[in-house]
C-alpha positions as CSV (number, residue, x, y, z in Angstrom):
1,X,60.5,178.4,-34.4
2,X,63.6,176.9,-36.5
3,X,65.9,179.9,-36.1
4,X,67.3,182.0,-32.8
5,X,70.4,182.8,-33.3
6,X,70.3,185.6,-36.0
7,X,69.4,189.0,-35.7
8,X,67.3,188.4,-39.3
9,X,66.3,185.7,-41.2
10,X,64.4,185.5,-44.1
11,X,63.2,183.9,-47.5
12,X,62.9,180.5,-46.6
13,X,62.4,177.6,-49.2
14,X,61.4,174.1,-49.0
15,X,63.3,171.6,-50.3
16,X,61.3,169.4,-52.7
17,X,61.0,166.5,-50.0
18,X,60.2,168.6,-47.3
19,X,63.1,167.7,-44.9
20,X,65.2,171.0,-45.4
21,X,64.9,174.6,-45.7
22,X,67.5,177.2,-47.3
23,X,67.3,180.7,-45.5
24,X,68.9,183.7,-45.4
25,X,70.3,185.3,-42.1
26,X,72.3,188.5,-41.9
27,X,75.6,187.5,-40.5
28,X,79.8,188.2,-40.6
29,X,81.1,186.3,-43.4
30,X,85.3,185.3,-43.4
31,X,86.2,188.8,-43.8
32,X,84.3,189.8,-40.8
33,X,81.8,192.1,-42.8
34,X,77.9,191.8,-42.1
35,X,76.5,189.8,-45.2
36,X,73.2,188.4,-46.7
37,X,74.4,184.6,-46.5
38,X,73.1,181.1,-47.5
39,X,71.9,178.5,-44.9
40,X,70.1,175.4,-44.9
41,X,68.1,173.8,-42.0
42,X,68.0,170.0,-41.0
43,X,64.1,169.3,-40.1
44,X,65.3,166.5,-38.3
45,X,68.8,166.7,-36.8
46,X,68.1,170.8,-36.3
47,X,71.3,171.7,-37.9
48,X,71.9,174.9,-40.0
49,X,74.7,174.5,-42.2
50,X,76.5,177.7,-43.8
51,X,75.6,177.1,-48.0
52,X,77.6,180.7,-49.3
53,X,79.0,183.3,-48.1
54,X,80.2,185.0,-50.6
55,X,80.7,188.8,-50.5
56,X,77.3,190.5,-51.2
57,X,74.1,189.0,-51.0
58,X,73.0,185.4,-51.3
59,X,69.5,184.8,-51.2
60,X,66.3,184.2,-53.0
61,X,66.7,180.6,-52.9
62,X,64.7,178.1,-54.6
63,X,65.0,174.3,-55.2
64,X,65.1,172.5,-58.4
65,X,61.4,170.2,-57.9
66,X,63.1,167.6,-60.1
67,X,66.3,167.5,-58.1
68,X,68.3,168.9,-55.0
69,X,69.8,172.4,-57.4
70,X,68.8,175.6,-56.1
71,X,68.5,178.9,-58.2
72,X,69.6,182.0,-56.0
73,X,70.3,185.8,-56.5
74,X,74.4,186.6,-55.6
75,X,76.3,189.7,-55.9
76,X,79.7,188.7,-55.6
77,X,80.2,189.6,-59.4
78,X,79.3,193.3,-58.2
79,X,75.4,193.9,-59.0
80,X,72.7,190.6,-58.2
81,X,72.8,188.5,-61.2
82,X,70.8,184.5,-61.0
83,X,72.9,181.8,-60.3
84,X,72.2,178.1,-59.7
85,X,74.2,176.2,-57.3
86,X,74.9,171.8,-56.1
87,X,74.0,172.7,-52.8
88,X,76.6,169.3,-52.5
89,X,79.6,170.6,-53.7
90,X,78.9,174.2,-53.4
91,X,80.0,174.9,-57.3
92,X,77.7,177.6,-58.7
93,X,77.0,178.4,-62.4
94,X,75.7,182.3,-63.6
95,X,72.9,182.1,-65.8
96,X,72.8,185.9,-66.2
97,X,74.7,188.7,-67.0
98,X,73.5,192.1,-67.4
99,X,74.3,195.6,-66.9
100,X,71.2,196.2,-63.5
101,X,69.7,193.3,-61.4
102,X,68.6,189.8,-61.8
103,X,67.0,188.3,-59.2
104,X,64.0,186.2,-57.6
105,X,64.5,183.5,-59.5
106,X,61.3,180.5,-59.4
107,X,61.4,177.5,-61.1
108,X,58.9,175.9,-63.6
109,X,57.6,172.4,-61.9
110,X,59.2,170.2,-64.4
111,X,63.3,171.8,-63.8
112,X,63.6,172.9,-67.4
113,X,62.9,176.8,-66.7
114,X,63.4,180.0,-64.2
115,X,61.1,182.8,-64.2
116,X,63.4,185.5,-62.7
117,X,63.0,189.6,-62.7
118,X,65.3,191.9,-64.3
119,X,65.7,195.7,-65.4
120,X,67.6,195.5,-68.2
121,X,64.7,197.3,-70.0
122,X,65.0,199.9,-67.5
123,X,62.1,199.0,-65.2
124,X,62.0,195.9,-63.1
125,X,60.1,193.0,-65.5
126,X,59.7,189.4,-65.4
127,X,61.1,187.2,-67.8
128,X,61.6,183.7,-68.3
129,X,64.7,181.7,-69.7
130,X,65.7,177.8,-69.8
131,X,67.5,176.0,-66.7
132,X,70.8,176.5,-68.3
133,X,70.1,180.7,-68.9
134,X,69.7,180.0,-72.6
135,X,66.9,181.4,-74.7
136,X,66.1,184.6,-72.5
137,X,61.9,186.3,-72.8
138,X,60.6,189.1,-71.2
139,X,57.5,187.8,-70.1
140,X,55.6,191.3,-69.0
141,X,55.8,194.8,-70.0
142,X,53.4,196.9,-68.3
143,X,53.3,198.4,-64.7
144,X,56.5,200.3,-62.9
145,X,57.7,197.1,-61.4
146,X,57.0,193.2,-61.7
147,X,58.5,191.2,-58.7
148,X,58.4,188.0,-57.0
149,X,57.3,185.2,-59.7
150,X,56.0,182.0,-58.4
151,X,54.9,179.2,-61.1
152,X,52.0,177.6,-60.3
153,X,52.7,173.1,-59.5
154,X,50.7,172.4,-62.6
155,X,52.9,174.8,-65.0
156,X,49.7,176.7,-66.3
157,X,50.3,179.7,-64.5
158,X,53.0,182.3,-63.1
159,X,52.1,184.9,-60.5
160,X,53.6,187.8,-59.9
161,X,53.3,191.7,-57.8
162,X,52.7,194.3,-59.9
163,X,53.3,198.2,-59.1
164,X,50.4,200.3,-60.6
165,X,49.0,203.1,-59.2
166,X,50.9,203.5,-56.4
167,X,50.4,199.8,-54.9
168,X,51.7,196.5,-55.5
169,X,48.8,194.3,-56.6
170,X,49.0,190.2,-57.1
171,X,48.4,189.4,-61.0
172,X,48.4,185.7,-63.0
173,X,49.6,185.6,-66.3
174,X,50.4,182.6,-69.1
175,X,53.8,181.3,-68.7
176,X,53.9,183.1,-72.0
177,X,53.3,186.2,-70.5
178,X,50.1,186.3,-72.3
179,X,46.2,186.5,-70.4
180,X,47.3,188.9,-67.3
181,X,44.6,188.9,-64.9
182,X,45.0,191.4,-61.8
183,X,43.6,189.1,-58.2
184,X,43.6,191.6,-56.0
185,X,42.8,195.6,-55.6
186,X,42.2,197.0,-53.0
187,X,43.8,199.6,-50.4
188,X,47.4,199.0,-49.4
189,X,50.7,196.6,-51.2
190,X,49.8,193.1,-52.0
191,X,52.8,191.0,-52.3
192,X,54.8,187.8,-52.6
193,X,52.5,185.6,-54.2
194,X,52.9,181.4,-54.4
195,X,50.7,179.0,-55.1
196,X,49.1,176.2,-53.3
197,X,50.5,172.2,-53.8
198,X,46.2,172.4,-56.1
199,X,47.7,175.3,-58.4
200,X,44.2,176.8,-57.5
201,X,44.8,178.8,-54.1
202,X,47.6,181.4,-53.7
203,X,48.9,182.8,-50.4
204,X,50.5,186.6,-50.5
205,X,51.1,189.2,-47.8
206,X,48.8,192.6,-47.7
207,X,49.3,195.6,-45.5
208,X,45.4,196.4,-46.7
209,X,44.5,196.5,-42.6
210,X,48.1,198.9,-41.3
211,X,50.1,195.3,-40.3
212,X,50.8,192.8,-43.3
213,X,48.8,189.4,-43.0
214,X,48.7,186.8,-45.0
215,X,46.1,186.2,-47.1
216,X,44.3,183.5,-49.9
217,X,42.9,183.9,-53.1
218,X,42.2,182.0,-55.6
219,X,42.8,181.8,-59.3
220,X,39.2,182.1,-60.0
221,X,39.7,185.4,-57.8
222,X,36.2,184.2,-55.8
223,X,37.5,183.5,-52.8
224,X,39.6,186.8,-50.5
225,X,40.5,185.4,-46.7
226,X,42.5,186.7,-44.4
227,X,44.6,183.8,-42.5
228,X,46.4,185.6,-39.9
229,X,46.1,188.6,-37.6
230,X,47.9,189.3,-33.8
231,X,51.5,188.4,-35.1
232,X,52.8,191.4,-35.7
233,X,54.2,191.5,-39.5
234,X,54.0,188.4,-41.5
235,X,55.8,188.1,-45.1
């Protein structure tokens, strides 16, 4: 356990050397308002350091693999838009700007893109655009709602959760967008995919059972385990 003194905390992310985590914990912020604000986590000293907390939410961090920049979701504009951020000097840059929400933003393994999912089509879709938010492509257009991208280490592959048919269901697709394949389908919301350091396993959550668990698969979709059970929820 890394975190006691919040009421919630959630989304954590690795850094890319493994010695710190960014989180979000439901706290006041200066204003004295309850807030979705930015932490990081010290593996070794155990220190959690306040990163944003600016009005709205802050969360759905991510690091830069090829250096220390993360990619978040913020609302201080007044709806969630994708913004990167020097988790040094705290100075953030918006990378989009549209009329409904931009969020979960994942990068590519090399730095030099962020799959991210908007509805500025009307329904929630993924899309894809460079680090600096030049050069903006929708990247799916079927379903009700595309969430959660995760780009696979090797760069081959992006997964996402798709809503059809009244479920959320784990898909793979091109980072094109092109060759969707559906993983998983089956009773119950499968959600929250990301890929194993190999690019071949995944691990997502699925309420298939009442509780959600996590679970594998793999790109081959061969292999369906479940990894944990008697913890309650686990996301």
């Amino acid at each position: 356990k890394v975190t006691s003194r919040f009421s919630h905390a959630m989304a954590p992310a690795w850094r890319t050397d493994g010695k710190q985590l960014a989180f979000t914990a439901i706290t006041k912020n200066n204003t004295n308002v309850r807030n979705h604000n930015l932490f990081t986590y010290d593996l070794a000293s155990g220190k959690i350091n306040m990163l944003s907390n600016k009005s709205g939410i802050n969360s759905g961090a991510a690091y830069n693999p090829a250096n220390d920049q993360l990619a978040l979701t913020m609302s201080f504009p007044g709806n969630p838009e994708v913004f990167t951020m020097n988790p040094n000097t705290k100075v953030v840059q918006r990378l989009t700007n549209s009329f409904g929400l931009d969020v979960d933003p994942a990068w590519s393994p090399d730095g030099k893109n962020i799959a991210f999912v908007s509805d500025r089509s009307g329904r929630p879709m993924v899309y894809k655009m460079e680090a600096s938010g030049a050069n903006v492509q929708r990247l799916t257009y079927a379903g009700h709602y595309n969430a959660t991208p995760s780009w696979s280490p090797v760069g081959n592959k992006i997964a996402f959760a798709g809503w059809d048919a009244g479920k959320f269901d784990i898909f793979i697709m091109n980072p094109d967008g092109s060759s969707i394949e559906r993983l998983t389908k089956s009773m119950g919301n499968n959600e929250d995919p990301d890929f194993a350091p190999d690019g071949y396993f995944l691990i997502y959550s699925s309420n298939r059972k009442g509780k959600k668990n996590l679970y594998i698969t793999n790109v081959d979709n061969t292999v369906h385990r479940q990894i944990t059970s008697d913890f309650g929820n686990c996301e």
